[in-house]
C-alpha positions as CSV (number, residue, x, y, z in Angstrom):
1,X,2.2,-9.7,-13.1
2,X,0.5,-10.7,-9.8
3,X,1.2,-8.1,-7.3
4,X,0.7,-11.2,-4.7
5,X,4.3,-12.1,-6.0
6,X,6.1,-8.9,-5.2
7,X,9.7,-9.0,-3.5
8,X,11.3,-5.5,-3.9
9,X,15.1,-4.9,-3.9
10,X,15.8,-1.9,-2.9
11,X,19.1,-0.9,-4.9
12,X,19.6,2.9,-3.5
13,X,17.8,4.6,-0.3
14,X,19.1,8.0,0.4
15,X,18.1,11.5,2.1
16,X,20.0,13.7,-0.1
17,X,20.4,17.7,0.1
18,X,21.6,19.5,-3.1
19,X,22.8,22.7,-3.4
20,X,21.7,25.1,-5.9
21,X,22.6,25.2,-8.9
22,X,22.0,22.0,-10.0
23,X,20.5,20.1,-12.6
24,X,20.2,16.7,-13.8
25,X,20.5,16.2,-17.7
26,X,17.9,13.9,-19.0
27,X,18.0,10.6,-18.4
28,X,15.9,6.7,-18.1
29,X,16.8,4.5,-15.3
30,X,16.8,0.6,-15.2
31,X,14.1,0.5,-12.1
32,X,12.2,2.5,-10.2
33,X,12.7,5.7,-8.6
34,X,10.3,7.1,-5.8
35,X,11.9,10.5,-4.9
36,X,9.8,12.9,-2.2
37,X,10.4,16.5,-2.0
38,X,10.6,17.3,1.5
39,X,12.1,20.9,1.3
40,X,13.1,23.6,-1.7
41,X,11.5,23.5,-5.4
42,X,12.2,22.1,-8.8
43,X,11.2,21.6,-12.3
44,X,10.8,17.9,-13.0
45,X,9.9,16.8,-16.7
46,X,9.0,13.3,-17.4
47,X,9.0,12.8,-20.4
48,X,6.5,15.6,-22.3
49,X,5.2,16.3,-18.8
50,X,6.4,19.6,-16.7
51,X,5.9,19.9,-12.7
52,X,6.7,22.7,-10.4
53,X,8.3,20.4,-7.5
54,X,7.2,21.7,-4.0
55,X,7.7,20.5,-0.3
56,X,5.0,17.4,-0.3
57,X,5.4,15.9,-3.7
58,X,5.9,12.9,-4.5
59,X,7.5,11.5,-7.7
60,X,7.5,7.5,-9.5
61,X,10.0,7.8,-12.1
62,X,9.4,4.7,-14.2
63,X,11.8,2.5,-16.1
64,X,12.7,4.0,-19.6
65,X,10.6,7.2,-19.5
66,X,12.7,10.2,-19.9
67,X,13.4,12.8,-17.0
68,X,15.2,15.4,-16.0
69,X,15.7,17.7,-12.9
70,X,16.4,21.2,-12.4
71,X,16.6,22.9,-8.5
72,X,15.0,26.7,-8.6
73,X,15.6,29.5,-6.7
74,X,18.6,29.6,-4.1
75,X,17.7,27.3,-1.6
76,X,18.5,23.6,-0.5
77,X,16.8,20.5,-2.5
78,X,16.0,18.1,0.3
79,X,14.9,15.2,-1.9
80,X,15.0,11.5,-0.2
81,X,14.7,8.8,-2.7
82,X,14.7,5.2,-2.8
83,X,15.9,3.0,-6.0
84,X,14.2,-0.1,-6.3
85,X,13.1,-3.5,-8.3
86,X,9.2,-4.3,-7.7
87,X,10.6,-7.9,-8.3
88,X,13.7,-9.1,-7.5
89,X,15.7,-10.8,-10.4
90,X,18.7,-12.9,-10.6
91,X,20.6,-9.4,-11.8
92,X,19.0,-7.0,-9.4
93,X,22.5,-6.6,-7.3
94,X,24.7,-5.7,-10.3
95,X,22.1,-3.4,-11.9
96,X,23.1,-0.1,-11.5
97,X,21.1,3.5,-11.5
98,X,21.6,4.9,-15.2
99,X,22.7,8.7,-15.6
100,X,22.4,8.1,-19.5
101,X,19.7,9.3,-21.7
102,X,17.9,6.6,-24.1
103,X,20.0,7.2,-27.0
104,X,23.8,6.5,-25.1
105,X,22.8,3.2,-23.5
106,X,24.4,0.2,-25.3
107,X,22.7,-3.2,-26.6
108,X,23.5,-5.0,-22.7
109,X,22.3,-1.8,-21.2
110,X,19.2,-2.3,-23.2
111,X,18.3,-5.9,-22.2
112,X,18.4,-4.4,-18.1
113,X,15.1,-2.1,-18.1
114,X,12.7,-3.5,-15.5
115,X,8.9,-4.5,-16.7
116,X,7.0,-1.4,-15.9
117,X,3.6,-2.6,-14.6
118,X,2.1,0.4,-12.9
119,X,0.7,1.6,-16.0
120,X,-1.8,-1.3,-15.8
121,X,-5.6,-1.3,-15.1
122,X,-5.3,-2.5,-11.6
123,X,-2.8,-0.2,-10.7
124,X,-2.7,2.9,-13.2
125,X,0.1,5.3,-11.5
126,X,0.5,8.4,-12.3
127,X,4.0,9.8,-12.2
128,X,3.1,12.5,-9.9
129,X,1.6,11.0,-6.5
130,X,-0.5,11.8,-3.6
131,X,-1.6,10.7,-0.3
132,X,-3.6,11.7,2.3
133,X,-1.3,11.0,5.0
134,X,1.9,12.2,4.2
135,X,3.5,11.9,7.6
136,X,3.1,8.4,7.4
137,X,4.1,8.4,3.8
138,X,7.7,10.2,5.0
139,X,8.0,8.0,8.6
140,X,8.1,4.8,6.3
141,X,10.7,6.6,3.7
142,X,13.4,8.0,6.2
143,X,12.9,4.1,8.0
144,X,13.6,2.6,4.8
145,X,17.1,4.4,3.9
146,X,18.0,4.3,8.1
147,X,17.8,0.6,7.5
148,X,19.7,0.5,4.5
149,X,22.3,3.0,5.7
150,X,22.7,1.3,9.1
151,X,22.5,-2.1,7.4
152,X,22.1,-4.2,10.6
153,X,21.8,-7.9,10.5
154,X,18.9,-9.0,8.2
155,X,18.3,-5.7,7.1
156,X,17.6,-6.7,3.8
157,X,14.5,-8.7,5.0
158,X,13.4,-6.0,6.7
159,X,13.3,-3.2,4.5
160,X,11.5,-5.6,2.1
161,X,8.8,-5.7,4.5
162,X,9.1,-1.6,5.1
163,X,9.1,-1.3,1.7
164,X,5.9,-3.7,1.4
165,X,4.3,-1.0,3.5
166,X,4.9,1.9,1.4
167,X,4.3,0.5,-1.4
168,X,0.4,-0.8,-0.3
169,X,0.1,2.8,1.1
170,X,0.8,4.0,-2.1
171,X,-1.2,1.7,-4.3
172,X,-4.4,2.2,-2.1
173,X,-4.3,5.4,-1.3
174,X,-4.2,5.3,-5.4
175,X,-7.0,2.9,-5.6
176,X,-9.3,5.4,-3.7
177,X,-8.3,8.6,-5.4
178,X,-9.8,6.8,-8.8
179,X,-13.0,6.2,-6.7
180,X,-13.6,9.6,-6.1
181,X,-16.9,8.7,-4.0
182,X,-15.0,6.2,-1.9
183,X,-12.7,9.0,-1.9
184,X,-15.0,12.0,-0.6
185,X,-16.7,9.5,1.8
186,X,-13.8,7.9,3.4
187,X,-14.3,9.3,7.0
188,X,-17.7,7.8,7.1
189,X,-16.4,4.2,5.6
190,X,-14.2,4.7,8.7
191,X,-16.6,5.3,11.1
192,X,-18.9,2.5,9.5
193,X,-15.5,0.0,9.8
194,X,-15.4,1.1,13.8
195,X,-18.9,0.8,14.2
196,X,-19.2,-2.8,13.0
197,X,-15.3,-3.7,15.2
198,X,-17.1,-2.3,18.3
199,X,-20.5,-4.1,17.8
200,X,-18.4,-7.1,16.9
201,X,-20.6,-9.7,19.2
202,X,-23.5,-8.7,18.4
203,X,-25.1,-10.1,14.8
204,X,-25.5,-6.5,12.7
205,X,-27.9,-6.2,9.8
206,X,-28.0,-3.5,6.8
207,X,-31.0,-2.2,8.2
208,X,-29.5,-1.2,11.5
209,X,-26.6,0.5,9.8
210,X,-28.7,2.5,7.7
211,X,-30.6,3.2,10.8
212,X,-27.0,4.2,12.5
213,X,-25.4,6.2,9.6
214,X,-28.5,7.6,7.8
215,X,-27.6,6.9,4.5
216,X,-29.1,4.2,1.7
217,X,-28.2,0.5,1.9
218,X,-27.4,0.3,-2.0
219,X,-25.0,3.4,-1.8
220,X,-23.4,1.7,1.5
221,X,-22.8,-1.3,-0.5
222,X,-21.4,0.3,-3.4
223,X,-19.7,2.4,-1.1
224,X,-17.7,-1.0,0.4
225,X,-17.6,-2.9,-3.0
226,X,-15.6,-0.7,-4.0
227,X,-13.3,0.5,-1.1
228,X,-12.7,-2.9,0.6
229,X,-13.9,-5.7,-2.3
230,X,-16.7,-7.2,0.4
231,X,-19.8,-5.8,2.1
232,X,-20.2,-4.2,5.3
233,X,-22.3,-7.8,6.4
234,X,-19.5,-10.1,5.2
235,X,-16.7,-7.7,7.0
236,X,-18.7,-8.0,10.1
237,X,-19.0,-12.0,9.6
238,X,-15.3,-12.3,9.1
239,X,-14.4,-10.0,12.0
240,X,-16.5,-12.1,14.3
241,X,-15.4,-15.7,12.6
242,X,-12.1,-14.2,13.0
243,X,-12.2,-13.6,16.4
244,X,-13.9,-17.0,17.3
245,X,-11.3,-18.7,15.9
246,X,-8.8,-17.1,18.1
247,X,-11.1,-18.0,21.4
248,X,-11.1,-21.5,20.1
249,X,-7.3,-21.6,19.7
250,X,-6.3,-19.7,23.0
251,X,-8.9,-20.6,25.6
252,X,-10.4,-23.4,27.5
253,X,-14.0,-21.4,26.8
254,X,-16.9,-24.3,25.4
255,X,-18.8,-23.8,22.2
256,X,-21.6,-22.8,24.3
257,X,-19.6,-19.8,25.6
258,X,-18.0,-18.4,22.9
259,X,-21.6,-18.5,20.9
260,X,-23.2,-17.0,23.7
261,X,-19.8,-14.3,23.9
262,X,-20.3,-13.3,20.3
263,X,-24.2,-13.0,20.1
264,X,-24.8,-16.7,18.6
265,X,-28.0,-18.1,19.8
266,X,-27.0,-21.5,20.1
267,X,-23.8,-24.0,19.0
268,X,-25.4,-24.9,15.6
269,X,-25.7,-20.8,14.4
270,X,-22.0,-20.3,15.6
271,X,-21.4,-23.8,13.2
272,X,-23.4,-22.1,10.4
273,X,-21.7,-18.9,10.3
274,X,-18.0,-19.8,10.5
275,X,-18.5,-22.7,8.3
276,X,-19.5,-20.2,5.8
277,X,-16.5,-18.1,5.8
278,X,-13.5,-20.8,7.1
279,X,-15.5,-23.4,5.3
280,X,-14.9,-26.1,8.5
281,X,-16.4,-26.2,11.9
282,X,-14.6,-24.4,14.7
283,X,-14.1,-27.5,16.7
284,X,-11.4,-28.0,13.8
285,X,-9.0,-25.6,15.4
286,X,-9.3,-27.4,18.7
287,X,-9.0,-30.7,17.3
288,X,-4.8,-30.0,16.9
289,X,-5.0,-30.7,13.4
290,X,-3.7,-27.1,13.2
């Protein structure tokens, strides 16, 4: 499935606390489940898999795969979870989340498990997540389920859009743990990023960010390939293209002062380089056929 399609529903968002004991007999579930451990501990098996649940964890419990939950020790489960369809269907309102193992579910029951894509190449989630970030992770959570508790006017739309978010978060932060050198040299593909934003009108070459940042061009590339799909040139050209198109949209400014503003040297290299990348002239988005 194209992931450019996605329209989650979000069929359950809750911040539950359990108290112990407790334990949820095994089970498979219609959708999705994304359930964070924010305090107390568990045992969690998915299937032939066992995890220790701490504060921190995240869990993707997948349509048809097995699980069950057992709290340990004495103390409060503080587990926030959200139920959800990646895409929405014409039966995603009047699915509801199964408490049924495999075996109990009956032929109609059958015919509502969602298509399980994260398994996939492009995506390949685990069942067990992590991020980097995890207060942003939890911000975006508890927003989702105060939306849908609250359920304000067009709350629907916007805990798409929250969810949207999360989701992205998720998936990249995913992307970049299976590129473990993109991984271990993320803070310097950050820096690089900020270096090129800040030297954004002036034209930047490979040699003077090797020269800035000390390491190989080929590794930088491969480096950027791989953590943003372009080049650390082509960023920087469609950062500056980018923001040349805005100056020709919301100012008065000629041609021959915006290329002068963002280190052109004359009307016909400005024409060059954003023909390249928006594949028209700017005068286009002046000429109010946008």
């Amino acid at each position: 499935m194209d992931l450019n399609t996605i329209s989650p529903y979000i069929r359950v968002a809750m911040d539950s606390i359990i108290q112990p004991p407790w334990y949820l007999k095994e089970r498979v579930i219609f959708d999705f489940e994304l359930l964070y451990v924010k305090e107390g501990k568990a045992l969690i098996t998915i299937e032939n898999d066992v995890y220790y649940a701490n504060p921190g964890d995240i869990f993707l419990l997948k349509p048809k795969k097995a699980h069950s939950i057992k709290v340990l020790d004495n103390t409060s489960f503080h587990q926030p979870h959200i139920h959800f369809d990646l895409f929405y269907q014409p039966d995603s309102p009047e699915v509801k989340v199964s408490f049924k193992p495999l075996k109990q579910l009956s032929e109609n029951e059958l015919d509502k498990f969602r298509d399980d894509i994260t398994g996939e190449t492009e995506l390949n989630l685990p069942d067990k997540l992590q991020v980097s970030n995890i207060r942003y992770f939890e911000e975006l959570l508890f927003e989702i389920i105060k939306e849908y508790e609250l359920k304000k006017p067009f709350y629907d739309i916007d805990i798409k859009g929250l969810f949207t978010r999360l989701w992205i978060y998720i998936i990249r932060e995913n992307h970049w743990r299976n590129n473990p050198a993109v991984y271990s040299n993320r803070e310097i593909l950050k820096m690089i990023r900020d270096y090129l934003t800040l030297h954004m009108c002036e034209d930047i070459s490979m040699d003077d960010l090797v020269s800035e940042f000390k390491i190989s061009k080929y590794h930088m590339i491969r480096l950027f390939r791989n953590a943003y799909a372009t080049t650390p040139i082509h960023l920087h050209r469609m950062m500056r293209v980018a923001k040349v198109k805005e100056m020709v949209q919301f100012t008065d400014f000629s041609m021959t002062k915006i290329a002068e503003l963002f280190g052109y040297g004359s009307i016909n290299a400005l024409s060059r380089a954003f023909r390249k990348i928006e594949g028209v002239p700017p005068t286009f988005y002046r000429s109010g056929n946008v």
